[in-house]
LUMFIKE-816826 format. One line per 3 residues: number of its first residue (from 1); their letters; for each residue x, y, z of N, C-alpha, C. Coordinates in nm, 4 decimals. Layout:
BEGIN
NUM	A	X:Y:Z:X:Y:Z:X:Y:Z  ... $
END
This chain:
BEGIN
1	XXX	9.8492:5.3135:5.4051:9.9398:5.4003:5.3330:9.8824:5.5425:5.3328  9.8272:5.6142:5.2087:9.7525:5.7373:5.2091:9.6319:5.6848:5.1981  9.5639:5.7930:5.3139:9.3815:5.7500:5.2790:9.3587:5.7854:5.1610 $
4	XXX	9.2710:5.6781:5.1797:9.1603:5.6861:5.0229:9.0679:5.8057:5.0353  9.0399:5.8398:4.9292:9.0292:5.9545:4.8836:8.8275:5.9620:4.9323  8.7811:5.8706:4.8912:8.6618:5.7803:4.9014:8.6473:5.6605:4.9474 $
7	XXX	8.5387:5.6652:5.0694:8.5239:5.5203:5.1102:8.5090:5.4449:4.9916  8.5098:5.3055:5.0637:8.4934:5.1731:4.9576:8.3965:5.1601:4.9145  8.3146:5.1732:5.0883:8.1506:5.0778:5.0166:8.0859:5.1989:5.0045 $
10	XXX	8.0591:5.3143:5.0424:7.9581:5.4255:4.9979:7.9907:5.5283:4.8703  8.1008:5.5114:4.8978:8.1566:5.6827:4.7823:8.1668:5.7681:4.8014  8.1431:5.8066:4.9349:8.1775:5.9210:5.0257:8.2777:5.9578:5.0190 $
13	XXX	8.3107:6.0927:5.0020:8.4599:6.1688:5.0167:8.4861:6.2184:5.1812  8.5874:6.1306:5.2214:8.6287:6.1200:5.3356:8.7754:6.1696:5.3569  8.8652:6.1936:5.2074:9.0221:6.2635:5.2514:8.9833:6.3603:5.3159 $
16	XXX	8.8989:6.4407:5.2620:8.8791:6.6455:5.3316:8.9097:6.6012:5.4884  8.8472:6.4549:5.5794:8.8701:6.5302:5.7010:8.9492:6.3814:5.7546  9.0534:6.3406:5.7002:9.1761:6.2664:5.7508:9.2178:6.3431:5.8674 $
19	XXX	9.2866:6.4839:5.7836:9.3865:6.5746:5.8874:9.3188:6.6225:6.0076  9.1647:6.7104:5.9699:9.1525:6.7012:6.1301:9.0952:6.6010:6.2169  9.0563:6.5170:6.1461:9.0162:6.4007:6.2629:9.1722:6.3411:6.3437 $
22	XXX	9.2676:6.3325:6.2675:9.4158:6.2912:6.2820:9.4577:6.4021:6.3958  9.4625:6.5401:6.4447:9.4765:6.5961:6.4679:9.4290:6.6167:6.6345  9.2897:6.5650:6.6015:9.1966:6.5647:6.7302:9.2306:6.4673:6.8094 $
25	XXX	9.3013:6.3402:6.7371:9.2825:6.2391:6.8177:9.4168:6.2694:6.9057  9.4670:6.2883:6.8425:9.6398:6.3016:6.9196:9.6233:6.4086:6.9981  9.5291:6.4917:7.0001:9.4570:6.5650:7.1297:9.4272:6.5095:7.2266 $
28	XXX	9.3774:6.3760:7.2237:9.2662:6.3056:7.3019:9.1811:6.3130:7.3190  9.1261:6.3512:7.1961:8.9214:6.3275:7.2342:8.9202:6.2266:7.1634  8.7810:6.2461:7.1700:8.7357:6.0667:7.1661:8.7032:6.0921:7.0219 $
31	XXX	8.7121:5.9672:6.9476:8.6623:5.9715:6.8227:8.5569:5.9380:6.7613  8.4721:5.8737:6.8764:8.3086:5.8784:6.8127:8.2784:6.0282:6.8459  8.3201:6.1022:6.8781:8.2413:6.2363:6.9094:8.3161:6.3762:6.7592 $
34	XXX	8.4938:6.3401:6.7855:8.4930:6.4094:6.7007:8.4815:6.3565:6.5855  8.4231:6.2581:6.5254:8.3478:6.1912:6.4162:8.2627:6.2278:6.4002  8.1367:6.2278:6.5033:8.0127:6.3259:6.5007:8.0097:6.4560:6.4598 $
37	XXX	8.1381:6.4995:6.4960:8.1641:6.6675:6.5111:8.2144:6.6859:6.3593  8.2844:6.5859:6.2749:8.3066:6.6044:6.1037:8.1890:6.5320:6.0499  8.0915:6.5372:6.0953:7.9568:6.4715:6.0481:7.9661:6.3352:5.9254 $
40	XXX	8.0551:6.2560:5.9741:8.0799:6.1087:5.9014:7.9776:6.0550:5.9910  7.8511:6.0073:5.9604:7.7531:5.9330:6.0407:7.7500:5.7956:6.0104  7.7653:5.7731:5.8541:7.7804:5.5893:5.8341:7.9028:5.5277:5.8637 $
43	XXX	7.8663:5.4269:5.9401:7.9303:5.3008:6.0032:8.0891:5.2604:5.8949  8.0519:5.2942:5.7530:8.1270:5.2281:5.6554:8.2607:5.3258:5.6459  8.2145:5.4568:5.6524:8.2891:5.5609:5.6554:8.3592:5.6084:5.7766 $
46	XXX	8.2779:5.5895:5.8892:8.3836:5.5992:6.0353:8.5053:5.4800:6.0377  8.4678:5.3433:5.9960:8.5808:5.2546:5.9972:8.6321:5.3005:5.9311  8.6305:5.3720:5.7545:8.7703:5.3758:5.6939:8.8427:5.4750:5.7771 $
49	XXX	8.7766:5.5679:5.8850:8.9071:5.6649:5.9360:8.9364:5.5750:6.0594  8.8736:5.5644:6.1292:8.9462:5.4634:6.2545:9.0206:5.3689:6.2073  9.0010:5.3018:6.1445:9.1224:5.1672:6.0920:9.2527:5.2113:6.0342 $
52	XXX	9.2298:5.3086:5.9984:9.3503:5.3615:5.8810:9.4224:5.3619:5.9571  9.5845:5.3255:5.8649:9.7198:5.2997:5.9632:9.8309:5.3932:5.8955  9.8491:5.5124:5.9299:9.9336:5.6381:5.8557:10.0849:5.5399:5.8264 $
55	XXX	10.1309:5.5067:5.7564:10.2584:5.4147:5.6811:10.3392:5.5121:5.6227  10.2281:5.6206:5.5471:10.3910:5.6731:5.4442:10.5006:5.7124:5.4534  10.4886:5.7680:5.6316:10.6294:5.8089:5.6637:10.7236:5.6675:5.6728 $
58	XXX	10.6571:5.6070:5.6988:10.7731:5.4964:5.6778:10.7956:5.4428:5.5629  10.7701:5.4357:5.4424:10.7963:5.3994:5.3163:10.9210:5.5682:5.2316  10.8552:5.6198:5.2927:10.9323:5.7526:5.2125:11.1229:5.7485:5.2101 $
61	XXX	11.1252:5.6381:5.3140:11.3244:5.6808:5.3040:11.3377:5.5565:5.1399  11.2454:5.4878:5.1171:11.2530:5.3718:5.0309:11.2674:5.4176:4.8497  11.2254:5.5620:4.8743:11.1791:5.6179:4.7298:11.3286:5.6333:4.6526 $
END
């Protein structure tokens, strides 16, 4: 749905870089690099942005 604001398992604030990591990818770079490049280095915190599945546009005609 909307990223979490903070990973799960660390507590890391990870919304600040949803948009440009989201941004880069639909560029086509790669995302272990521009991951490196928003300096998310733990394992726990790169999955919550790689896994994440953007939904809200599809819930929004429902409101």
């Amino acid at each position: 749905m909307i990223i979490p604001v903070r990973c799960f398992t660390c507590g890391t604030l990870i919304a600040d870089k949803w948009d440009e990591f989201k941004i880069k990818i639909q560029e086509g770079e790669n995302p272990e690099k521009t991951l490196d490049k928003l300096n998310v280095k733990r394992w726990c915190c790169r999955r919550m942005l790689v896994s994440h599945i953007d939904l809200i546009e599809d819930f929004l005609p429902f409101t």
